[in-house]
GUBA-542396 format. One line per field, with one value per residue (C-alpha): x, y, z; residue number from 1; residue in three letters. Coordinates in Angstrom, 3 decimals, m for minus. Layout:
GUBA-542396
X = [X/...]
Y = [Y/...]
Z = [Z/...]
nr = [NUM/...]
rest = [ALA/...]
This chain:
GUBA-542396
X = [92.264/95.223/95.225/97.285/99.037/99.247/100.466/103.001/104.146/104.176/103.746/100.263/99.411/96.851/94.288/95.195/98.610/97.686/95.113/98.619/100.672/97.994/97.292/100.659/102.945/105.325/108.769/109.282/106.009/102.103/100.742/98.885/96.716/98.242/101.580/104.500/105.402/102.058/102.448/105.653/104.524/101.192/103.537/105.630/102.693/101.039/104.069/104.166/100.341/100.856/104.058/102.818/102.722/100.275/98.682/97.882/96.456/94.808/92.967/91.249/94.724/96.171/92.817/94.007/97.483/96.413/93.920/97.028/99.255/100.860/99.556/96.162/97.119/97.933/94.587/92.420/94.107/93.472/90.005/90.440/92.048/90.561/90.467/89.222/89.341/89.256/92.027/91.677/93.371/92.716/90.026/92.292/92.070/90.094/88.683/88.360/85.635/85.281/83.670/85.182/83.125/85.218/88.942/90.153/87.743/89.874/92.456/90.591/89.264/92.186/94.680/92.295/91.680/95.957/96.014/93.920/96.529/94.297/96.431/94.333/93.280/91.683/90.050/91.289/88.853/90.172/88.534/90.392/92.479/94.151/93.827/93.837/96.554/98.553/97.714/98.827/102.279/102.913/101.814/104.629/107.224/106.284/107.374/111.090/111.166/110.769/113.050/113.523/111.987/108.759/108.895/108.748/106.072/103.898/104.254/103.402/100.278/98.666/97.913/95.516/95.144/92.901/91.229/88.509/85.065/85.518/83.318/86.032/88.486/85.847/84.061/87.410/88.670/85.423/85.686/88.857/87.629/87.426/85.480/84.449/83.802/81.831/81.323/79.504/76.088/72.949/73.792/77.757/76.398/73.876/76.037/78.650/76.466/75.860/79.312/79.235/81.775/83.164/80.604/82.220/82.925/80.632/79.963/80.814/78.425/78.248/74.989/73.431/73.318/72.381/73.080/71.600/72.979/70.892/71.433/69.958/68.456/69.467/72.661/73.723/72.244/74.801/77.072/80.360/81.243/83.811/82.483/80.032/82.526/84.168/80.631/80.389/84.049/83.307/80.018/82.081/84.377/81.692/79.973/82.335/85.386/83.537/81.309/79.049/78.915/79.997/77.711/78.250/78.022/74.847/72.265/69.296/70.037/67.188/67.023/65.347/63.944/61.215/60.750/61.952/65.161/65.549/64.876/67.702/70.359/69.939/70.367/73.544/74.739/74.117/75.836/79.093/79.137/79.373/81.929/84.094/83.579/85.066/88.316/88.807/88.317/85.515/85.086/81.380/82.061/79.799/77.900/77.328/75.790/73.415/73.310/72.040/69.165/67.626/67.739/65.812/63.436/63.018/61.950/59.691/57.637/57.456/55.776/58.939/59.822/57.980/61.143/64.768/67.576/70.881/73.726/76.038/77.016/77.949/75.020/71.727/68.544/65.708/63.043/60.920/57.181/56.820/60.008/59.296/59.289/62.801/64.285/67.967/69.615/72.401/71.151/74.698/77.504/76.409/72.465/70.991/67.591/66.071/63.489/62.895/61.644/60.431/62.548/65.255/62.114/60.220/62.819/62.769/59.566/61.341/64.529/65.149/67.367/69.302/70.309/73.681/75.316/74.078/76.254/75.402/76.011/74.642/73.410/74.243/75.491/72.355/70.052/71.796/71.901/68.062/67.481/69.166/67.573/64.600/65.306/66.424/68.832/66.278/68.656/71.435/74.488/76.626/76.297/79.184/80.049/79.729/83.521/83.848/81.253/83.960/86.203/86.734/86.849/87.307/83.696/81.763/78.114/77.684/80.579/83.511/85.761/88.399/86.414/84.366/88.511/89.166/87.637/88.078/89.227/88.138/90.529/89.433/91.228]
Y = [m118.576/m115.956/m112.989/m109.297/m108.693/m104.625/m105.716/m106.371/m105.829/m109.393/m111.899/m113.098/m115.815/m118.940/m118.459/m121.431/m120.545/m117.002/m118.851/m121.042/m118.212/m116.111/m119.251/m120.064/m118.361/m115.840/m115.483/m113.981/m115.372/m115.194/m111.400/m110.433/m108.269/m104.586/m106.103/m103.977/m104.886/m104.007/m100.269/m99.763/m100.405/m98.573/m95.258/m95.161/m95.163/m92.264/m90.368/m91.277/m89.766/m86.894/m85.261/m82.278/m83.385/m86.056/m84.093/m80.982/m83.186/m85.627/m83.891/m87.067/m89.084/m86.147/m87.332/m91.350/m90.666/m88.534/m91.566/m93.847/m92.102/m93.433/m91.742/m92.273/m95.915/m96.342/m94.394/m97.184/m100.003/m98.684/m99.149/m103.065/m103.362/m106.665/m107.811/m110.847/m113.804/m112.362/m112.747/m110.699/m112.814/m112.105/m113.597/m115.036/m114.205/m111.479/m110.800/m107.446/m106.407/m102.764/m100.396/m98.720/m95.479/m94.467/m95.027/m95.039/m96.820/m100.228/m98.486/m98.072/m101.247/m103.564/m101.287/m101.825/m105.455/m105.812/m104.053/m106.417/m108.832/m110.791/m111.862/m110.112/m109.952/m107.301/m106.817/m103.626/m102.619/m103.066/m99.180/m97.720/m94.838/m91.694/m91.523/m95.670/m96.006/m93.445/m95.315/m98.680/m96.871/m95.087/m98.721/m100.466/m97.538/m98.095/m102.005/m100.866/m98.611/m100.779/m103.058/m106.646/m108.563/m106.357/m106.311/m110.573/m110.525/m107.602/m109.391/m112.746/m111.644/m108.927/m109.076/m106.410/m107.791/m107.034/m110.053/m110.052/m110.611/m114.470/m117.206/m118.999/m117.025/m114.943/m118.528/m119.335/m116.450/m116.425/m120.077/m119.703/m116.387/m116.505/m113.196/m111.367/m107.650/m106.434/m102.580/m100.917/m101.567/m103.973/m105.261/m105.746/m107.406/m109.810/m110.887/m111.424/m113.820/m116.213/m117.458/m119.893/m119.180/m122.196/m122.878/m120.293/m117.672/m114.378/m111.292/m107.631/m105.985/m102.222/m102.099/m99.004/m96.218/m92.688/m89.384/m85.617/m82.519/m80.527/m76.433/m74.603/m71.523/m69.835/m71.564/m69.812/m66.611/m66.349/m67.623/m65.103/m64.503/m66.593/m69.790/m69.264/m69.735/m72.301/m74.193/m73.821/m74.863/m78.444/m78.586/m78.347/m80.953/m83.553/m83.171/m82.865/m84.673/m88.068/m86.366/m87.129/m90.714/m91.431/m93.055/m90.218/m87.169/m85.045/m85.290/m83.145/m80.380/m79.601/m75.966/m76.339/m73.050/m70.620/m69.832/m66.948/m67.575/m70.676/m69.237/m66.227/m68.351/m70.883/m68.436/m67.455/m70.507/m71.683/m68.313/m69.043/m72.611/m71.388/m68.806/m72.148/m73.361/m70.733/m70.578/m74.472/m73.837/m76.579/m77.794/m79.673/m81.984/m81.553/m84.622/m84.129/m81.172/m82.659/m85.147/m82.651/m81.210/m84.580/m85.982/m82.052/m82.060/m85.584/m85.003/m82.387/m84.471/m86.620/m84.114/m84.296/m80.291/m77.470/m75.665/m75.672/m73.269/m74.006/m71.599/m72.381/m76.023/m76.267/m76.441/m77.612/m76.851/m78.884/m77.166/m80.196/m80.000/m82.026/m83.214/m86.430/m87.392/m87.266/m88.864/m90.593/m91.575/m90.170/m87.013/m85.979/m84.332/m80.805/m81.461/m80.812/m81.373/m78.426/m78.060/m76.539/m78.251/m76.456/m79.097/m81.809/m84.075/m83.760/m85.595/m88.429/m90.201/m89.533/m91.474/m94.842/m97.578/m96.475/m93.559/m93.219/m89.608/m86.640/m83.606/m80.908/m77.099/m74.900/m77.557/m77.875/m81.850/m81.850/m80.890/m83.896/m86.455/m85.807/m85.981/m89.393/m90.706/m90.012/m91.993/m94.930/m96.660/m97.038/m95.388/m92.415/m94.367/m91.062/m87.386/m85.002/m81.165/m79.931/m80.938/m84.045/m86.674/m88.124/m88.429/m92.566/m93.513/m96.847/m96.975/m97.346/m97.719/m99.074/m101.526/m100.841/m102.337/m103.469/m105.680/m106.772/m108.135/m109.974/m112.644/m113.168/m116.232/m116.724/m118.451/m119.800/m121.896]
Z = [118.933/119.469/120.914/120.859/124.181/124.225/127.425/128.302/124.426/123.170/120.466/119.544/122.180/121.950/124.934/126.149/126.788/127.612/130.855/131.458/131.915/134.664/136.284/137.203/140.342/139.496/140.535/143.859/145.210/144.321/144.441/147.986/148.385/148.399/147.221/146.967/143.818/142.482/144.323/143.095/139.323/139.685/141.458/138.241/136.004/138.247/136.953/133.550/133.178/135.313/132.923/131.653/127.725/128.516/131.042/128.558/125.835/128.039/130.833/131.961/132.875/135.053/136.945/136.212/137.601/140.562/141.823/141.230/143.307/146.070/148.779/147.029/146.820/150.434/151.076/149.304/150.946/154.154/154.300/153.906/157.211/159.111/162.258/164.376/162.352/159.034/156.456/153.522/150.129/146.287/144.478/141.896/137.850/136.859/133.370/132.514/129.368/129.269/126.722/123.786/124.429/127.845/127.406/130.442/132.429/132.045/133.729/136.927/137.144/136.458/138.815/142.092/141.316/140.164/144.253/145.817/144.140/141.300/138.086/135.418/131.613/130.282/126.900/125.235/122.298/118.902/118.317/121.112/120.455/121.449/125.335/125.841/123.841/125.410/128.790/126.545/126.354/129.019/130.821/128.783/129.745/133.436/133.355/131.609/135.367/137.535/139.574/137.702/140.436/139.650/136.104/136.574/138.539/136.499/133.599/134.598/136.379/134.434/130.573/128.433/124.667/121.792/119.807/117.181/118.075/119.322/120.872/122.292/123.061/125.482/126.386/127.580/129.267/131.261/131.962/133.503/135.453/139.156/138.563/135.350/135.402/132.417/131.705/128.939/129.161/129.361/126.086/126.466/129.953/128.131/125.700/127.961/129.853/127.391/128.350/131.150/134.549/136.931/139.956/141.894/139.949/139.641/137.274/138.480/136.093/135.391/132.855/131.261/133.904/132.947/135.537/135.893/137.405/140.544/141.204/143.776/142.648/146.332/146.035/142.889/143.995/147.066/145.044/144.276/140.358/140.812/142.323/139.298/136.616/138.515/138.339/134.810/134.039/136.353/134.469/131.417/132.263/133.657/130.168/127.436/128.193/126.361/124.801/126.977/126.847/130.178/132.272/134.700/132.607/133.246/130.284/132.332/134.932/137.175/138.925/142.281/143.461/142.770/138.588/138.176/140.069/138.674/134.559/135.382/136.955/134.126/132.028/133.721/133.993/130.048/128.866/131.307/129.853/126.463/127.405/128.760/125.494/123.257/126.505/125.516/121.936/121.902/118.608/117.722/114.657/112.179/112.303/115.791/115.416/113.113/115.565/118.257/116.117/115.153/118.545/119.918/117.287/117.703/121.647/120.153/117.943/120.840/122.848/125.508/124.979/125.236/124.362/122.205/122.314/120.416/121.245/118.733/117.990/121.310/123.612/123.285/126.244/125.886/128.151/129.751/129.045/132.818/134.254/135.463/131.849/131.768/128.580/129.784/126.621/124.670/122.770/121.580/123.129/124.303/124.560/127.928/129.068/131.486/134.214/137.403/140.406/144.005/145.913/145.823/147.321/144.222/142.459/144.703/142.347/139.033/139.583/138.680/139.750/136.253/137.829/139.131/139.429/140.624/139.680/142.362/142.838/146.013/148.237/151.675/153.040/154.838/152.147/150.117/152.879/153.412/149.464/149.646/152.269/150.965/148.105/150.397/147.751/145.174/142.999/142.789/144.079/144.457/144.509/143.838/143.220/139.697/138.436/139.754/137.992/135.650/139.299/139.512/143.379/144.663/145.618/141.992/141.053/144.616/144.913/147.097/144.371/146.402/148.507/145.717/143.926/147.343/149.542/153.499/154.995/158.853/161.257/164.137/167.023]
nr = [1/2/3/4/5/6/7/8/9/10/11/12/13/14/15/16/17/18/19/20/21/22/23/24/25/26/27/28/29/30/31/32/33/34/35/36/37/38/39/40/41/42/43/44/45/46/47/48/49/50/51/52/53/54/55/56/57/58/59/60/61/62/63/64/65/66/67/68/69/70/71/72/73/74/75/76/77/78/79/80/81/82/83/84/85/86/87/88/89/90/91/92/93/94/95/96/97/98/99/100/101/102/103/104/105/106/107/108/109/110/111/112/113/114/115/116/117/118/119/120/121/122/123/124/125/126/127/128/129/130/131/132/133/134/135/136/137/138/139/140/141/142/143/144/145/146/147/148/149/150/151/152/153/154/155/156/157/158/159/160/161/162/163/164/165/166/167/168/169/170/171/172/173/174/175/176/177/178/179/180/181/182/183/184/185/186/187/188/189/190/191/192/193/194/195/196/197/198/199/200/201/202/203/204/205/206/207/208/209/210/211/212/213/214/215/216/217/218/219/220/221/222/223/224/225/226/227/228/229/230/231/232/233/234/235/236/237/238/239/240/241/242/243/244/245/246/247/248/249/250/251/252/253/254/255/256/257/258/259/260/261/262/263/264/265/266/267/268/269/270/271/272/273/274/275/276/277/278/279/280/281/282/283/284/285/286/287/288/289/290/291/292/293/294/295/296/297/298/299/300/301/302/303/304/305/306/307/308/309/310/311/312/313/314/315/316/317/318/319/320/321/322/323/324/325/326/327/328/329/330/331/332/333/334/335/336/337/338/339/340/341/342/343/344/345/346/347/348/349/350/351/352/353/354/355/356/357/358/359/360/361/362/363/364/365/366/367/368/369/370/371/372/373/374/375/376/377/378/379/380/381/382/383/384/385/386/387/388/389/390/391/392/393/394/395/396/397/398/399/400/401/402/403/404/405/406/407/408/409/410/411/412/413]
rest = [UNK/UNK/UNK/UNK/UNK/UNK/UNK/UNK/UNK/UNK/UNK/UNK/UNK/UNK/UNK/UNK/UNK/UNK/UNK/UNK/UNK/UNK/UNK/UNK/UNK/UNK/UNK/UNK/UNK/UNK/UNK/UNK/UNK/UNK/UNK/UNK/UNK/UNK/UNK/UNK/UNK/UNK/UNK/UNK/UNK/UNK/UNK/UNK/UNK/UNK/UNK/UNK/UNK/UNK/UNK/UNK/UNK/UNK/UNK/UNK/UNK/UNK/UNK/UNK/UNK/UNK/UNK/UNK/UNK/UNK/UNK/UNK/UNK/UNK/UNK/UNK/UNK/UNK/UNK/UNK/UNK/UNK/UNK/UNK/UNK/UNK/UNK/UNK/UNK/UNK/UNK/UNK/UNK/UNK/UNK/UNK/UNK/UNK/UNK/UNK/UNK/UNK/UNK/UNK/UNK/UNK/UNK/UNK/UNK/UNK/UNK/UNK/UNK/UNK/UNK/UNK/UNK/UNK/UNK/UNK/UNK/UNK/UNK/UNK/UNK/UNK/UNK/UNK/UNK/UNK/UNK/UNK/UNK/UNK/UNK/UNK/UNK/UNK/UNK/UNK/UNK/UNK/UNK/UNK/UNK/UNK/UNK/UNK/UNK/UNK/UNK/UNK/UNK/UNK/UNK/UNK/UNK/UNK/UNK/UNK/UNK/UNK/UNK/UNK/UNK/UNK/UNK/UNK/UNK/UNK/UNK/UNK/UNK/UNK/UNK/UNK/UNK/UNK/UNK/UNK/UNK/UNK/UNK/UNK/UNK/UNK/UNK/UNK/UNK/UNK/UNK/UNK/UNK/UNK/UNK/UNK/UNK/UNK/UNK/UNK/UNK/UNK/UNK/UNK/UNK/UNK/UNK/UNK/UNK/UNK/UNK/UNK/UNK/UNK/UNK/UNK/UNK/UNK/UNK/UNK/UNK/UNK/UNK/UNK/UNK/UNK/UNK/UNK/UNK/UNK/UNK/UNK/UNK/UNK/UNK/UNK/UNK/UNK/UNK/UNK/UNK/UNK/UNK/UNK/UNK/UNK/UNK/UNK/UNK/UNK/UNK/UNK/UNK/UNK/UNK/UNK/UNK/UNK/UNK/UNK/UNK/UNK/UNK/UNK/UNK/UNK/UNK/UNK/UNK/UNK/UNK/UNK/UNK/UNK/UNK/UNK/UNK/UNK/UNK/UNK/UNK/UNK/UNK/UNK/UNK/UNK/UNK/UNK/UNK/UNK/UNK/UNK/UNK/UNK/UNK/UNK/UNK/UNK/UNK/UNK/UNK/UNK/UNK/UNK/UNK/UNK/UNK/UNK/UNK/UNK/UNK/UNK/UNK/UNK/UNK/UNK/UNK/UNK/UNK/UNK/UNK/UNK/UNK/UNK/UNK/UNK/UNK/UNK/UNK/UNK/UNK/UNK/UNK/UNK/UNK/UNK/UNK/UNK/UNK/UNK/UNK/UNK/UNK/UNK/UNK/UNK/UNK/UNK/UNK/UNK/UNK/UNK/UNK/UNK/UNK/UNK/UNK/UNK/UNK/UNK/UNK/UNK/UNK/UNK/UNK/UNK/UNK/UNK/UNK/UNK/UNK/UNK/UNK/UNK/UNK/UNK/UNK/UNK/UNK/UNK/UNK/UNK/UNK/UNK/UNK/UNK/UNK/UNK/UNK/UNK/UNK/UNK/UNK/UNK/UNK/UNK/UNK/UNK/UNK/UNK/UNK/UNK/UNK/UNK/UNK/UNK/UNK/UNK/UNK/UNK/UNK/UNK/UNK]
């Protein structure tokens, strides 16, 4: 029952040893929460994302390191300020199971639960590559940076290793969990489940979510050229960055507006997004492409479509034959469905507890908070300008993270 530390770089460990090691205090004192070792280490890893090189070839860590900046850092913490009787502490160890199709998401998660001051083990997938293991690195260069005193107490508190599909090793990692955060699905969540926690323990589960974009059709019109192609360019990066896959990229985008506005400003808007595309040098793999096609004329068999344009390899518009039939799984990277609604309230019946990001362009605040209202938390749990779906906050899927990784204390005399 051994495992791969990735980190800190390591020799194969037992589990048992591995639990041992987290469970026990590290020099200089237990973490607390917001600890100033933990700052310091997470502030030298901001940098180590944000160089240029890594920057360039991995847009989505620039965004990584810029959450994990200091100020950024000292931002979060804020907002867990008590007062009265309350003392805020960590919850303890955390185990950490995130999906293979997002890279970075692990990253998010373990560095606000590490700043709350949990010890922490996180399962890195055996299939990860190119942007987790830069992270992976740039994570190990980070501890060699820091002050000694640090590097002791990183070390000893926060592991992420890779192990082959195992019954014990993740019966007793979760076991020994004072929390257990699972990511990737309702499948990755069930069969996470099967493997019993200590009485007090609990599950942080982020199941199977899917997300659409909204435009105005009077927002785009008074929209300037510019703020156009800057649409299309945030649309770009909310959808193709993972292909897709992320639980908050857009998979339908719903015009709201009178039809004919609506048909010319998609229009617009498809031919700008394909014009990103050939900028970035957007390559479709083949077998994606194929992919796209099967999973269009699949929805047309089905009766779904009423329509199907491909522009290239790298776009795909499904025209809905009624949009409340709104099909929400993965299509392929690229593949978008389409309708047009009169207003954001007509929405409000289609969406589903599944739901979780809105991508929005040409609304005003007011027009939003009324939409969610409206929908009274029955699902949608944010909504965000075109550009910034795939932007992690502290505040995820409806948790505020950092108080979900600590636990209050009340003292009263």
């Amino acid at each position: 029952m051994s495992l791969n530390q990735r980190f800190p770089l390591g020799d194969a460990i037992e589990v048992s040893s591995l639990v041992d090691e987290l469970r026990a205090e590290p020099v200089g004192g237990r973490l607390r929460v917001g600890d100033p070792r933990v700052v310091e280490f997470l502030t030298k890893f901001a940098r180590k994302l944000l160089a240029p090189a890594t920057a360039r070839r991995f847009p989505e860590l620039a965004s990584l390191g810029f959450f994990l900046r200091k100020g950024e850092i000292a931002k979060a913490l804020s907002t867990l300020e008590t007062s009265g009787d309350a003392l805020r502490f960590p919850r303890g160890l955390v185990f950490h199971v995130p999906p293979a199709n997002v890279d970075t998401i692990f990253v998010y998660s373990w560095a606000l639960s590490a700043l709350a001051g949990n010890h922490n083990v996180v399962r890195v997938s055996s299939r990860s590559a190119g942007a987790a293991e830069t992270v992976l690195e740039a994570l190990n260069d980070a501890l060699s940076e820091v002050d000694a005193d640090t590097a002791a107490a990183i070390t000893a508190t926060q592991r992420m290793v890779t192990y082959d599909r195992s019954d014990a090793i993740s019966g007793a990692l979760s076991v020994a969990a004072d929390l257990r955060v699972i990511w990737g699905g309702d499948a990755s969540v069930a069969a996470l489940r099967k493997y019993p926690l200590a009485p007090h323990a609990r599950d942080l589960t982020f199941p199977d979510r899917s997300s659409f974009a909204v435009a105005s059709v009077r927002g785009w019109q008074n929209a300037s050229e510019a703020e156009r192609r800057g649409a299309a360019e945030g649309f770009y990066n909310d959808s193709y960055w993972f292909d897709q896959a992320a639980c908050s990229s857009p998979r339908a985008v719903f015009w709201v507006g009178e039809e004919e506005g609506a048909r010319e400003a998609g229009q617009e808007f498809r031919k700008l997004l394909a014009e990103v595309l050939a900028t970035k040098q957007h390559v479709t793999e083949p077998a994606m492409a194929v992919q796209k096609r099967v999973s269009a004329y699949g929805a047309a068999v089905d009766g779904l479509v009423n329509g199907i344009e491909f522009q290239g390899n790298g776009i795909a518009t499904l025209e809905l034959a009624d949009p409340a039939v709104l099909p929400r799984e993965w299509l392929g990277a690229g593949t978008f469905a389409n309708a047009r609604v009169d207003t954001l309230s007509d929405l409000v019946p289609i969406v589903l507890r599944k739901d979780q990001t809105v991508g929005q362009f040409g609304f005003t605040k007011e027009e939003l908070t009324e939409f969610v209202t409206e929908l009274a938390g029955r699902g949608v749990d944010r909504v965000v300008p075109f550009g910034s779906a795939l932007t992690f906050s502290a505040i995820w899927d409806g948790y505020d993270l950092l108080t979900e990784f600590s636990r209050l204390v009340t003292v009263q005399a």
